[in-house]
C-alpha positions as a Markdown table, in Angstrom:
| # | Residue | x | y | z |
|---|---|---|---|---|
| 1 | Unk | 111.5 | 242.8 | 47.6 |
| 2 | Unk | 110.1 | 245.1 | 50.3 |
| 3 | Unk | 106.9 | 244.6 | 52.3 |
| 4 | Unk | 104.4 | 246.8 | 50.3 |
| 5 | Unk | 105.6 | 245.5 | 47.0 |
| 6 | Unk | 105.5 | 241.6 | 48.3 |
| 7 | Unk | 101.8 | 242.5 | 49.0 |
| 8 | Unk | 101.3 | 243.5 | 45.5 |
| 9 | Unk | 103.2 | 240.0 | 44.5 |
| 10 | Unk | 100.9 | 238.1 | 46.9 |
| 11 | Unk | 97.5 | 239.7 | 45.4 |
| 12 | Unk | 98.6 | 239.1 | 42.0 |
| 13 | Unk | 99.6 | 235.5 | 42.6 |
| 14 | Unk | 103.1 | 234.7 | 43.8 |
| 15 | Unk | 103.1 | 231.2 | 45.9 |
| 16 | Unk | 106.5 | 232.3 | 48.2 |
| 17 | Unk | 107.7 | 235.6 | 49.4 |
| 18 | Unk | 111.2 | 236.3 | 50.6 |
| 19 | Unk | 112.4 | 239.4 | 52.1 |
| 20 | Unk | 115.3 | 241.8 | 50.8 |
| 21 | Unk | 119.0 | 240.5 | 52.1 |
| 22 | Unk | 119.8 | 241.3 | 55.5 |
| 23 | Unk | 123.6 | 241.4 | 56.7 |
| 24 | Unk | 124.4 | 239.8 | 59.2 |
| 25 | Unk | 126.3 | 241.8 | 61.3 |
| 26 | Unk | 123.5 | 244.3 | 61.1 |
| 27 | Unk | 121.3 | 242.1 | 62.6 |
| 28 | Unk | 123.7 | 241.6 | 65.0 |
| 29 | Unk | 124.3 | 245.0 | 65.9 |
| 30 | Unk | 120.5 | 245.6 | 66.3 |
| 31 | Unk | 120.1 | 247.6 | 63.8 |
| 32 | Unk | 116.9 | 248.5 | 63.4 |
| 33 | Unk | 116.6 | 248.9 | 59.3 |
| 34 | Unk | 118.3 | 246.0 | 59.1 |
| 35 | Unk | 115.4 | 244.0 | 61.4 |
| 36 | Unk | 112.7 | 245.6 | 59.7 |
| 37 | Unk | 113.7 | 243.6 | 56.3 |
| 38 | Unk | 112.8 | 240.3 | 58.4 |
| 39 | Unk | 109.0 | 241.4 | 59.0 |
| 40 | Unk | 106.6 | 239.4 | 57.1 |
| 41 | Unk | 102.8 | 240.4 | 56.0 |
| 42 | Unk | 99.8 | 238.2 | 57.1 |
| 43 | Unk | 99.1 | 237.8 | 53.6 |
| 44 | Unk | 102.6 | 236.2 | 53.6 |
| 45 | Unk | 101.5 | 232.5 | 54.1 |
| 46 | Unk | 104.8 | 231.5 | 52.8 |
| 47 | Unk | 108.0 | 233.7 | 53.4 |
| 48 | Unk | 111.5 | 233.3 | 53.7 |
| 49 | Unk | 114.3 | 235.4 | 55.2 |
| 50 | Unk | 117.8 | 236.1 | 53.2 |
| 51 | Unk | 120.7 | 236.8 | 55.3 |
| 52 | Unk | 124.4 | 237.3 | 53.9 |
| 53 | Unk | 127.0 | 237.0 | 55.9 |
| 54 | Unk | 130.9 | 236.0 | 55.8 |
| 55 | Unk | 131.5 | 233.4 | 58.9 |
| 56 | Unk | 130.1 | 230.5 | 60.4 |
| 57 | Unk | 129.5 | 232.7 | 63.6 |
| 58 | Unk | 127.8 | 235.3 | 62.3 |
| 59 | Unk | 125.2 | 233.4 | 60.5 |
| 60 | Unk | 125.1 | 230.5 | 63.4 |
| 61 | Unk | 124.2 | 233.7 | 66.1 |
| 62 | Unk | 121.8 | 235.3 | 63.3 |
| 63 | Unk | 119.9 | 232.1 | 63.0 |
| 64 | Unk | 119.7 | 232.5 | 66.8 |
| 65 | Unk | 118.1 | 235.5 | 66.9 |
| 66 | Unk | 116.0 | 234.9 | 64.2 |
| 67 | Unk | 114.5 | 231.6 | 66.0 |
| 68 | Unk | 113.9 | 233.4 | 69.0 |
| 69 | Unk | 112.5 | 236.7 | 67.8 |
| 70 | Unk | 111.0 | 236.1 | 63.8 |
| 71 | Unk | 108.6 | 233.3 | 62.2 |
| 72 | Unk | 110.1 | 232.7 | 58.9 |
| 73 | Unk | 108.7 | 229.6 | 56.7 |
| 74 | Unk | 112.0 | 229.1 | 55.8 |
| 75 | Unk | 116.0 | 231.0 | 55.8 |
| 76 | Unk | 118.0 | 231.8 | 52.7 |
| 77 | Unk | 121.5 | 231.3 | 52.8 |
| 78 | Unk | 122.7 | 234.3 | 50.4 |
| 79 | Unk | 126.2 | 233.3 | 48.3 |
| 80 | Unk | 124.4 | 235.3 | 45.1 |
| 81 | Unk | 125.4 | 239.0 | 45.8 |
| 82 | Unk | 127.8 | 240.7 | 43.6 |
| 83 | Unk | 127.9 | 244.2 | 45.1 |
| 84 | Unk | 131.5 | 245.1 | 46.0 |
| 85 | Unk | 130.8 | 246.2 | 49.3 |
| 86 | Unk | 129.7 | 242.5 | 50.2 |
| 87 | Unk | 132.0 | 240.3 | 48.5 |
| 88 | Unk | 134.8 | 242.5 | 49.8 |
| 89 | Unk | 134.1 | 241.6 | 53.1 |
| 90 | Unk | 133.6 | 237.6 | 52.3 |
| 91 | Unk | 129.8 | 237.1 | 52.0 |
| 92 | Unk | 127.6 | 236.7 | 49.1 |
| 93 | Unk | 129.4 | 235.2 | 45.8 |
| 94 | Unk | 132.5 | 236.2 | 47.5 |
| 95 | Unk | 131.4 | 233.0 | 50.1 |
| 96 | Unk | 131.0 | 230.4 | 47.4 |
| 97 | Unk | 134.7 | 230.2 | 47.0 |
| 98 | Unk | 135.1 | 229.5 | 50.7 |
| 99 | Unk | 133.9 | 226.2 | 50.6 |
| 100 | Unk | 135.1 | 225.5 | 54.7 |
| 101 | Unk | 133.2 | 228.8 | 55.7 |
| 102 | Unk | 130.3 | 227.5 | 53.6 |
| 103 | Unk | 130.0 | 224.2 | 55.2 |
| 104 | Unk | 130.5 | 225.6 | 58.3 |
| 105 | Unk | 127.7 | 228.4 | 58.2 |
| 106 | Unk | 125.7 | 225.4 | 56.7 |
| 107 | Unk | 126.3 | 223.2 | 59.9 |
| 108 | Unk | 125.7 | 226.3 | 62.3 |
| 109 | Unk | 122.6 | 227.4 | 60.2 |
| 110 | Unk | 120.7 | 224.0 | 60.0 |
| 111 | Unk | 121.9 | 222.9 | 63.6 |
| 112 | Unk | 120.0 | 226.0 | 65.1 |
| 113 | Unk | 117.0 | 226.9 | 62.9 |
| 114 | Unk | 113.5 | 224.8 | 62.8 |
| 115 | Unk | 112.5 | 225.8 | 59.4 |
| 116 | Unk | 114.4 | 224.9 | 56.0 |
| 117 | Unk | 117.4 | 226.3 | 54.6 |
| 118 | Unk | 117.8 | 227.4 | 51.3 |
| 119 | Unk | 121.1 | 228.6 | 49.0 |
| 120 | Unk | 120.8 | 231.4 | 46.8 |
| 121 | Unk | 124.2 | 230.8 | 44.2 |
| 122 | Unk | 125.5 | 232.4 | 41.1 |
| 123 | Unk | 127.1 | 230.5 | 38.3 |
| 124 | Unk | 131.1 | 231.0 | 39.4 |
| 125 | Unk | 133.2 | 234.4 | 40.0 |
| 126 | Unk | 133.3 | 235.1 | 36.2 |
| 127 | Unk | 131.7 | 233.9 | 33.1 |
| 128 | Unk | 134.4 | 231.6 | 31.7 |
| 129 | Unk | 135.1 | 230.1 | 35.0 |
| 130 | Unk | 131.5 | 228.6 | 36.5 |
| 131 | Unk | 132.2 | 226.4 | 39.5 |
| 132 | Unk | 128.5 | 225.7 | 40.3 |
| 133 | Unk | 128.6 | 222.1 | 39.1 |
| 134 | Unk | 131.3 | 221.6 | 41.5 |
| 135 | Unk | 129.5 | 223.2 | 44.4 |
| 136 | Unk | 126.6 | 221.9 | 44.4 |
| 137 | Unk | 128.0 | 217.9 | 44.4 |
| 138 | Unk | 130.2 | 219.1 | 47.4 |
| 139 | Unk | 127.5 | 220.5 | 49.4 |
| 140 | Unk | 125.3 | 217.2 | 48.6 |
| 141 | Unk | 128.5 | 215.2 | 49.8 |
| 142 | Unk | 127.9 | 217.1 | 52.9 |
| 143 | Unk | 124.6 | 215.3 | 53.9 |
| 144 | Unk | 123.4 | 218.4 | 56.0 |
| 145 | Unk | 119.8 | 217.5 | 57.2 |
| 146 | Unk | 117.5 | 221.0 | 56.8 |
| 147 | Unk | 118.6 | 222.1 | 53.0 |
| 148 | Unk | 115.9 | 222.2 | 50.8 |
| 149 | Unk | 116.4 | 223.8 | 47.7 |
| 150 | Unk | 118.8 | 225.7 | 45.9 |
| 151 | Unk | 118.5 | 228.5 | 43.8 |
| 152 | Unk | 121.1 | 229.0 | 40.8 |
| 153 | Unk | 120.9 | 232.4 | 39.3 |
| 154 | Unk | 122.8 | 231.5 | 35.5 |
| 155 | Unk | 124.9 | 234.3 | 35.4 |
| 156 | Unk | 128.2 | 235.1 | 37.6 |
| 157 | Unk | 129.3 | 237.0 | 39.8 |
| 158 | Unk | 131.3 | 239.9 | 37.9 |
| 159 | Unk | 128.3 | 239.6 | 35.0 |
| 160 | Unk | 125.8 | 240.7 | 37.9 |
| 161 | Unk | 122.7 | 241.2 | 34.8 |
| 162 | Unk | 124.5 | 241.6 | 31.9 |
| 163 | Unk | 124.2 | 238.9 | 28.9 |
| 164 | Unk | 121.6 | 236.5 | 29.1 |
| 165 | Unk | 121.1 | 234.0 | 31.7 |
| 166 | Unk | 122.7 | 230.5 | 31.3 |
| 167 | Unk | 119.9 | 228.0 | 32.0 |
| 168 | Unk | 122.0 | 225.0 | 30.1 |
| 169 | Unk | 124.6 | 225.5 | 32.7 |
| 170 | Unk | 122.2 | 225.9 | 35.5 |
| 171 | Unk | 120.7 | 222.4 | 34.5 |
| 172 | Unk | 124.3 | 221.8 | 34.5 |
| 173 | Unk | 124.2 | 222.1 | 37.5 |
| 174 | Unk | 121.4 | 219.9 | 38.4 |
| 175 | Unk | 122.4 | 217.4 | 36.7 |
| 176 | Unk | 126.0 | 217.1 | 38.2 |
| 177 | Unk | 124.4 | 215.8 | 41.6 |
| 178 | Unk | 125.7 | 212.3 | 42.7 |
| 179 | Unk | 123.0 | 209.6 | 43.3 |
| 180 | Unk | 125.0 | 208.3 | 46.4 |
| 181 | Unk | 123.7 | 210.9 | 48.4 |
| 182 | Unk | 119.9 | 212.4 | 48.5 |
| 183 | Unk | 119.8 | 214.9 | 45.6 |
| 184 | Unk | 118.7 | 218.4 | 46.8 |
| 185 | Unk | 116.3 | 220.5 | 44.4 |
| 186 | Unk | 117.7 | 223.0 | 42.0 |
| 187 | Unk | 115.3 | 226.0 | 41.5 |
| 188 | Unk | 116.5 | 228.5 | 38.3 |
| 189 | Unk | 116.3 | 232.3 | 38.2 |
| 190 | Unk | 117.3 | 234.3 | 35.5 |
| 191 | Unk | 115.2 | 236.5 | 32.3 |
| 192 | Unk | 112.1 | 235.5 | 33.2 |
| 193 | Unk | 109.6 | 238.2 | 31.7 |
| 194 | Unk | 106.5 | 235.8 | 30.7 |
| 195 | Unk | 104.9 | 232.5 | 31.0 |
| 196 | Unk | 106.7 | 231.4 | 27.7 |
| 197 | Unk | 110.1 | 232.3 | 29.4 |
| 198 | Unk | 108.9 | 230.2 | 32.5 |
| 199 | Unk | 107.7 | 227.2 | 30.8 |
| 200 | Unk | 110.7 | 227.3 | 28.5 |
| 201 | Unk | 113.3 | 227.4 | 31.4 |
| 202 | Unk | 111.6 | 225.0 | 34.0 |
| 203 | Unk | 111.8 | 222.8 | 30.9 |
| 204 | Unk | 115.4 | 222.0 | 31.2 |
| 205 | Unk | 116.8 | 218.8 | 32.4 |
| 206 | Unk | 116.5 | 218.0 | 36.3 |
| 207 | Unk | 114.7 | 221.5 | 37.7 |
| 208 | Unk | 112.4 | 221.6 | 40.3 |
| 209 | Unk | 109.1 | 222.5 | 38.2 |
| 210 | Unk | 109.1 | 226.0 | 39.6 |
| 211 | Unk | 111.7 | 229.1 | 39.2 |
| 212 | Unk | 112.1 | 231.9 | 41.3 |
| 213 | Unk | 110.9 | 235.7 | 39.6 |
| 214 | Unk | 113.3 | 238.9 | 39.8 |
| 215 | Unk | 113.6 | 241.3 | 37.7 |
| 216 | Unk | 110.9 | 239.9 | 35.4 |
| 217 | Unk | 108.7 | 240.5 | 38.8 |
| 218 | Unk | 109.8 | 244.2 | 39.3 |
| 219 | Unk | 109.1 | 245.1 | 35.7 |
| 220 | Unk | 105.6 | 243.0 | 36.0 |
| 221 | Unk | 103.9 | 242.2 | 38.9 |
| 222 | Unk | 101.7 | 240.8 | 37.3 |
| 223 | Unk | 103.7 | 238.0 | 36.1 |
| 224 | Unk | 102.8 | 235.3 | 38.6 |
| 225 | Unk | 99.2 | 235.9 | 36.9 |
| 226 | Unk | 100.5 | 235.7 | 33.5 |
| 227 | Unk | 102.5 | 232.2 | 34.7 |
| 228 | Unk | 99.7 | 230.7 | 36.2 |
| 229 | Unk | 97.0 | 231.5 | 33.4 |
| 230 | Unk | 98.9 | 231.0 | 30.7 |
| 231 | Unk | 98.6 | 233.8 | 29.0 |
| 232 | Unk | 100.0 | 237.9 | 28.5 |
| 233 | Unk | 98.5 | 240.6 | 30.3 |
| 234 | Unk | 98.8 | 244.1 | 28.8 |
| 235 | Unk | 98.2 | 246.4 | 31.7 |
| 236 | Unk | 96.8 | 249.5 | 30.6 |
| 237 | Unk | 98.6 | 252.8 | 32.7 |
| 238 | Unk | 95.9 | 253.6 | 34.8 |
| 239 | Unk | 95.9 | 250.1 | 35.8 |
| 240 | Unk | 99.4 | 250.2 | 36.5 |
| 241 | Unk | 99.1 | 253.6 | 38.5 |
């Protein structure tokens, strides 16, 4: 989300930030919108950037830029988008079925950058076709140093927020992992609107005991609260004013 709203997350308990997706070739043009969606709060302790972009190149001279000139805790690799506009052009969800690109903006990304490097992924291109499990195996296979976590949204691309979010498939997806190579954490995301949703999801087989907060955080808040204590919180409207 933006600044201002990722200081009302922070005061009502989120752990990790991360700024709205930056394009690339934005960034790379100087433009100065696009920069201001790298700045981070000091009541950020810890926040990532997102950047989407379609070539090695482009992300490999972003993450140049952004190790001379930001201080991110960590850089979000984004193959999650499903606007047109994005995927058209290669990046976002469109980028998880480049799988050469991928590794290469991987190799460029880690290879240049101090902090981590995380994935943002849908489940596939379209609902009956998830691709996810095959993905994430390949990208292990790939033994990149500088990965730490990826995020699996469980629904597809051409879905975007329709129909619920497919957290079988998303463990799925964890659980497809090879144990010859170091297994890399899978983080969920998708309908999470209490703490009964959150301790129901993180529940499933082979997720990282945390999930990241969306929509659920836009329509509340509040929710990191609600996680944390256990309990619901109904907000009166002045409060929420």
């Amino acid at each position: 989300g933006n600044l201002p709203f990722r200081r009302v997350m922070k005061k009502f308990g989120a752990d990790i930030t991360c700024g709205e997706m930056a394009v690339g070739t934005c960034l790379l043009e100087g433009k100065q919108s696009e920069w201001a969606l790298l700045k981070r709060h000091p009541e950020e302790d810890v926040f990532g950037i997102q950047i989407a972009a379609a070539h090695p190149d482009q992300f490999t001279r972003v993450s140049e830029l952004i190790e001379q000139f930001a201080q991110p805790d960590f850089v979000d690799l984004n193959l999650g988008c499903p606007l047109d506009l994005v995927c058209d052009k290669g990046a976002g969800a469109a980028l998880m079925m480049r799988e050469r690109k991928l590794k290469g903006a991987l190799q460029g990304i880690t290879e240049t950058l101090s902090c981590p490097v995380t994935i943002k992924m849908r489940t596939g291109w379209d609902i009956n076709h998830p691709f996810a499990h095959q993905l994430v195996p390949k990208i292990q296979s790939w033994e990149i140093d500088g990965i730490a976590a990826i995020m699996v949204h469980g629904r597809s691309r051409l879905q975007r927020y329709q129909k619920l979010a497919n957290w079988e498939y998303v463990s799925e997806v964890a659980k497809s992992q090879s144990d010859k190579y170091p297994r890399i954490p899978i983080i969920g995301n998708g309908d999470i609107f209490s703490f009964q949703d959150y301790e129901e999801k993180i529940a499933h087989e082979g997720l990282s005991k945390t999930a990241m907060l969306g929509r659920g955080a836009l329509i509340k808040p509040w929710l990191p609260t609600e996680i944390k204590e256990r309990r619901h919180w109904d907000i009166s409207a002045t409060e929420r004013l």
